[in-house]
C-alpha positions as CSV (number, residue, x, y, z in Angstrom):
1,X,29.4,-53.7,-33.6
2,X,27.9,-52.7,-30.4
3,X,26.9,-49.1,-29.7
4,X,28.6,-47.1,-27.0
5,X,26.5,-45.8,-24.1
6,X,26.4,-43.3,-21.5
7,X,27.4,-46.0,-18.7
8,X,30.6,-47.4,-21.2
9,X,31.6,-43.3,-20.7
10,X,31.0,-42.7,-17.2
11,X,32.8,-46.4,-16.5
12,X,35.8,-44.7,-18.7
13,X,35.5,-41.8,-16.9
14,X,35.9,-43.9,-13.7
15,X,39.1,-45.6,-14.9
16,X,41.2,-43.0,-16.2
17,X,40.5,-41.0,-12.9
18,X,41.7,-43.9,-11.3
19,X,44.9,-44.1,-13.1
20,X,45.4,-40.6,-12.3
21,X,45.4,-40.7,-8.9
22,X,47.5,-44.1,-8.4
23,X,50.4,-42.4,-10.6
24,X,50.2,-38.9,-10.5
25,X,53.9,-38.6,-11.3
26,X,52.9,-39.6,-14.8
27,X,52.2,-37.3,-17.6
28,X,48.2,-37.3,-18.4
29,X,48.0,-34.6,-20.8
30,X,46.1,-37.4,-23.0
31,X,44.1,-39.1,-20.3
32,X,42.8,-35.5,-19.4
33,X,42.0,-34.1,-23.0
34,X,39.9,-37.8,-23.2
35,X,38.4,-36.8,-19.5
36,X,37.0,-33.7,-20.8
37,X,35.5,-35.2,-24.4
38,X,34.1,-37.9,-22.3
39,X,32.5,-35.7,-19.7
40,X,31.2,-33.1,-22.8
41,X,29.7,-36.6,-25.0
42,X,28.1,-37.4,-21.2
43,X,26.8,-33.4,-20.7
44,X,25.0,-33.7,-24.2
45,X,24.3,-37.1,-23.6
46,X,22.2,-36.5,-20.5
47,X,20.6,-33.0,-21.8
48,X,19.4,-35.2,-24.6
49,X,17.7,-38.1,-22.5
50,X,16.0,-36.5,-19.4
51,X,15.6,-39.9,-17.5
């Protein structure tokens, strides 16, 4: 089992934003509540690691 990183979150990050704005007549409410968990894990993530 492989570890997930930073990058694997910001590349998520890059996807589901994607998706959003090719079909915004969709219903995110889920994509959106993952956006912000990812962008919280990536906040801590990168106060954690100062490189």
């Amino acid at each position: 089992m492989q570890a997930v990183t930073e990058g694997d979150r910001r590349k998520e990050v890059r996807h589901l934003l994607e998706q959003i704005q090719a079909h915004p007549e969709r219903d995110w409410t889920a994509a959106r509540q993952r956006l912000a968990t990812l962008n919280k894990l990536i906040a801590t993530s990168s106060r954690q690691d100062p490189h």
